[in-house]
C-alpha positions as a Markdown table, in Angstrom:
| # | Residue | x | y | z |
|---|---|---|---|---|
| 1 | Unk | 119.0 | 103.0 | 123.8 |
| 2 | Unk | 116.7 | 105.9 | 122.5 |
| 3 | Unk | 113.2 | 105.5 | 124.4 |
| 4 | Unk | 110.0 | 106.6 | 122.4 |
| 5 | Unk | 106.7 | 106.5 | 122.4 |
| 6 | Unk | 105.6 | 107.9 | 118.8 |
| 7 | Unk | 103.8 | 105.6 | 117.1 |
| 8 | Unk | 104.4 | 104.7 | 113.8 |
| 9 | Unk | 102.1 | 102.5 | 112.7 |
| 10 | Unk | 98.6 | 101.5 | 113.6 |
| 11 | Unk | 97.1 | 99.9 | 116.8 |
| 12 | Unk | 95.9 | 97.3 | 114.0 |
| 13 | Unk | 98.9 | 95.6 | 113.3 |
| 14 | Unk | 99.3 | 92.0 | 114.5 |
| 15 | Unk | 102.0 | 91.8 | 117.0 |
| 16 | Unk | 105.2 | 90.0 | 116.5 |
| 17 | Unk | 104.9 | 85.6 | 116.7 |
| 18 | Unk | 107.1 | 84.9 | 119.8 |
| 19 | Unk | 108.6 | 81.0 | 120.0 |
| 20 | Unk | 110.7 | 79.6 | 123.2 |
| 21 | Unk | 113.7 | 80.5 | 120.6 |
| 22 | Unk | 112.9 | 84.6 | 120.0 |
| 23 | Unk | 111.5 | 85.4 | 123.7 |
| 24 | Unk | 114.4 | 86.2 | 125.3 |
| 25 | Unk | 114.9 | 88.9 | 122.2 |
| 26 | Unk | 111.3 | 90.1 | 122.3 |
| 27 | Unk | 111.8 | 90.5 | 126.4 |
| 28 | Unk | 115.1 | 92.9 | 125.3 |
| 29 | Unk | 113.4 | 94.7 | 123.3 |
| 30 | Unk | 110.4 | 95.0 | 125.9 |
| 31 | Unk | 113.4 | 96.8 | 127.7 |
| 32 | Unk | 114.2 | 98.6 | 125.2 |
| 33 | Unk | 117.3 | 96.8 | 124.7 |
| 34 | Unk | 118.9 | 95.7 | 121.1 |
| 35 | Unk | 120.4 | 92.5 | 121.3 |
| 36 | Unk | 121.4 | 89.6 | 119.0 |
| 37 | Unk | 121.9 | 85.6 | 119.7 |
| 38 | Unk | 125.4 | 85.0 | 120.2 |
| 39 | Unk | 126.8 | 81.0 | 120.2 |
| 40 | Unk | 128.9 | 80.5 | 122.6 |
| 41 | Unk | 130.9 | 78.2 | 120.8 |
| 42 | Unk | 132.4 | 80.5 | 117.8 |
| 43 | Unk | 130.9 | 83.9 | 118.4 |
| 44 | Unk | 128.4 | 83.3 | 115.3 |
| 45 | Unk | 125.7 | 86.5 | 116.2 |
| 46 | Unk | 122.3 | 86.1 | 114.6 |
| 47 | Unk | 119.0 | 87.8 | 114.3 |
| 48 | Unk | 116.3 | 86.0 | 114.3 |
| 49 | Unk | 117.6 | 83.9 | 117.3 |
| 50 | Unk | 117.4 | 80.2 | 116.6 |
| 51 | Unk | 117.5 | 76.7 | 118.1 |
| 52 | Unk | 121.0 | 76.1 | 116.2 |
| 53 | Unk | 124.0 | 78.5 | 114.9 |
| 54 | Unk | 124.0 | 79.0 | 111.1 |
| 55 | Unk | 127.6 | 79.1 | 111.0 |
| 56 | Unk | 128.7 | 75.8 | 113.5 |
| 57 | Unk | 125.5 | 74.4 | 114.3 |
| 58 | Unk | 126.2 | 74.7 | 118.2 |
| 59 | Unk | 123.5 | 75.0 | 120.5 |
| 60 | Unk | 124.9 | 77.4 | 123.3 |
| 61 | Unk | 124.0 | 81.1 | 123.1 |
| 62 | Unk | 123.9 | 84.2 | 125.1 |
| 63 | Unk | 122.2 | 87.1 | 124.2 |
| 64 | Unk | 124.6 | 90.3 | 123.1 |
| 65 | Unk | 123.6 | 94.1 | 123.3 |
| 66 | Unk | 124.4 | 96.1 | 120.7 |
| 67 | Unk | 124.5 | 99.8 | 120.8 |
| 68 | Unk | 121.1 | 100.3 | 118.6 |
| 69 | Unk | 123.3 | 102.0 | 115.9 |
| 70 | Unk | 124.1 | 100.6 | 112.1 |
| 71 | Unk | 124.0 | 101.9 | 108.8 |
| 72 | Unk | 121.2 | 101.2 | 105.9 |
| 73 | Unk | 122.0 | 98.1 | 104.2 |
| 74 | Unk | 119.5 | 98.0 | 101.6 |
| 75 | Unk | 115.5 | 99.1 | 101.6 |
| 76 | Unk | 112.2 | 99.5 | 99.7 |
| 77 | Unk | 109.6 | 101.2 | 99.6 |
| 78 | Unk | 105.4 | 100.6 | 100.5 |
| 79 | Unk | 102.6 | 101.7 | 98.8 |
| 80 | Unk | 100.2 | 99.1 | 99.5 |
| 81 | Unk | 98.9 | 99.1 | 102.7 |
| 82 | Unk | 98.8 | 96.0 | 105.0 |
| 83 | Unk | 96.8 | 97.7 | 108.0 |
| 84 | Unk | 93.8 | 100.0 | 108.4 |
| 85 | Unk | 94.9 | 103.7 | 108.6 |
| 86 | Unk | 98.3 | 102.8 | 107.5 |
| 87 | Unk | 100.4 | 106.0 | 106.8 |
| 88 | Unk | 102.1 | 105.8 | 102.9 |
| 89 | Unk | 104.4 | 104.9 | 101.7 |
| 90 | Unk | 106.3 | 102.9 | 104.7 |
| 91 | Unk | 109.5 | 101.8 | 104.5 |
| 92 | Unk | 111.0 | 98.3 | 104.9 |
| 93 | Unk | 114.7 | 98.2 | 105.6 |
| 94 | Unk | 117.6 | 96.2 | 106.1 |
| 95 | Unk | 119.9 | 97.7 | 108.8 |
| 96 | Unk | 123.4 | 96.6 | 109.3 |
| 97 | Unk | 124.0 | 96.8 | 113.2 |
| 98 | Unk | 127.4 | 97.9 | 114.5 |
| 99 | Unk | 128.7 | 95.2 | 116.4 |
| 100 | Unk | 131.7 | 96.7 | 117.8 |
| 101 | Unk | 133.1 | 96.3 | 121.4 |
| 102 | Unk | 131.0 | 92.7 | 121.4 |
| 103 | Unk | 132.5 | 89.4 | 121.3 |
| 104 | Unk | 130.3 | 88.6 | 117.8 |
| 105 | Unk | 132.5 | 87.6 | 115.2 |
| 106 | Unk | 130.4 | 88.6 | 112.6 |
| 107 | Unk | 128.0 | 91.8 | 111.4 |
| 108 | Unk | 124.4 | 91.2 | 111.7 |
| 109 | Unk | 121.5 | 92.6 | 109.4 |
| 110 | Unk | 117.7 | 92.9 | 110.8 |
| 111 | Unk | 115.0 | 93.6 | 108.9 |
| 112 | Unk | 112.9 | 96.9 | 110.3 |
| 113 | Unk | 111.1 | 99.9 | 109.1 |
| 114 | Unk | 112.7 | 103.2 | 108.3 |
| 115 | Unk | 110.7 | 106.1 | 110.3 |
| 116 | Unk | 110.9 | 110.1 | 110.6 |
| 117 | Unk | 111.8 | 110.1 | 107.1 |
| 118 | Unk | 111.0 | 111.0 | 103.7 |
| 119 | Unk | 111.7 | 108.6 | 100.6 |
| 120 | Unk | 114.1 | 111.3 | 99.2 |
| 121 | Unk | 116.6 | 110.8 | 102.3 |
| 122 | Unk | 117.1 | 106.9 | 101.7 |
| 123 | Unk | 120.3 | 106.5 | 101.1 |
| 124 | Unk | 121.7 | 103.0 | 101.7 |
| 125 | Unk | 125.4 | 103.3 | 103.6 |
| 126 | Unk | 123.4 | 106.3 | 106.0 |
| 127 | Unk | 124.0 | 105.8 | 109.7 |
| 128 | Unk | 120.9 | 104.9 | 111.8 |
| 129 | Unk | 119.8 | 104.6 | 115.5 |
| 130 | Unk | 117.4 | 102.5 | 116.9 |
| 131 | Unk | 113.6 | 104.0 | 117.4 |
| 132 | Unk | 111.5 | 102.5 | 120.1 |
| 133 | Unk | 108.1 | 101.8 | 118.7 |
| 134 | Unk | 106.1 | 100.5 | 122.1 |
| 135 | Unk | 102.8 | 98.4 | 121.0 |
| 136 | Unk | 102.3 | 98.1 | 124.9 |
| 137 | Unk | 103.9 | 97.1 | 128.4 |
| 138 | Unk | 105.2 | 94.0 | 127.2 |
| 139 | Unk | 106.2 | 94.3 | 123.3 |
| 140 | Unk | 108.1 | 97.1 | 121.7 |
| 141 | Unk | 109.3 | 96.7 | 117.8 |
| 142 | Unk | 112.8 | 98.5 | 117.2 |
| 143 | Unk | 112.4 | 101.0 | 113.9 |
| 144 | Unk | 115.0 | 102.8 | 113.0 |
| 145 | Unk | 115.8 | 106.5 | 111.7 |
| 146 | Unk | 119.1 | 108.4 | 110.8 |
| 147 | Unk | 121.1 | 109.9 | 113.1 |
């Protein structure tokens, strides 16, 4: 995974809501480390991770790394801030991680901010990588930028 420590946005920004259910993906991220919630019981991956699997409803997972790479699903773009010193516009995106050489059965799509670029070079279908944004010791946010 690509380490960084450029921050994005501002110190301002309320940190994520961690549950008994999304810590063990906050404490991968943490590291650095992309993962999704895979159920042990069909391969189902998911992100958010959650107390049951959308496809089955089993209750058995295991967390799954995933390589930090994907391609632009779908995104818009910010004008409004929602932080003091915000930098506009921002750029909410939907990435479509590559899941190959996991066991998931299925792609997954997180929802992120596009960073390091300009609104001219969105283009969905782009490869991306995963940007490290640390917030401190213990809670780093992946962001993602093209390769």
């Amino acid at each position: 995974m690509t380490a960084s420590t450029t921050r994005w946005f501002p110190n301002s920004m309320p940190a994520p809501i961690v549950d008994h259910h999304t810590l063990p993906w906050w404490q991968a991220c943490a590291e650095h480390k992309l993962t999704a919630q895979r159920c042990t019981h069909c391969n189902h991956a998911q992100i958010p991770p959650a107390p049951i699997c959308s496809e089955c409803h089993g209750n058995s997972f295991e967390m799954t790394e995933l390589s930090g790479k994907g391609t632009l699903y779908t995104y818009t773009a910010v004008y409004q801030p929602i932080a003091m010193e915000q930098t506009l516009p921002f750029f909410i995106a939907i990435v479509e991680l590559d899941v190959s050489g996991t066991s998931c059965a299925n792609s997954v799509r997180l929802m992120t901010n596009m960073v390091d670029c300009e609104e001219s070079e969105l283009q969905i279908g782009k490869p991306v990588q995963v940007a490290w944004e640390s917030m401190s010791q213990y809670v780093s946010i992946p962001r993602f930028r093209f390769c």
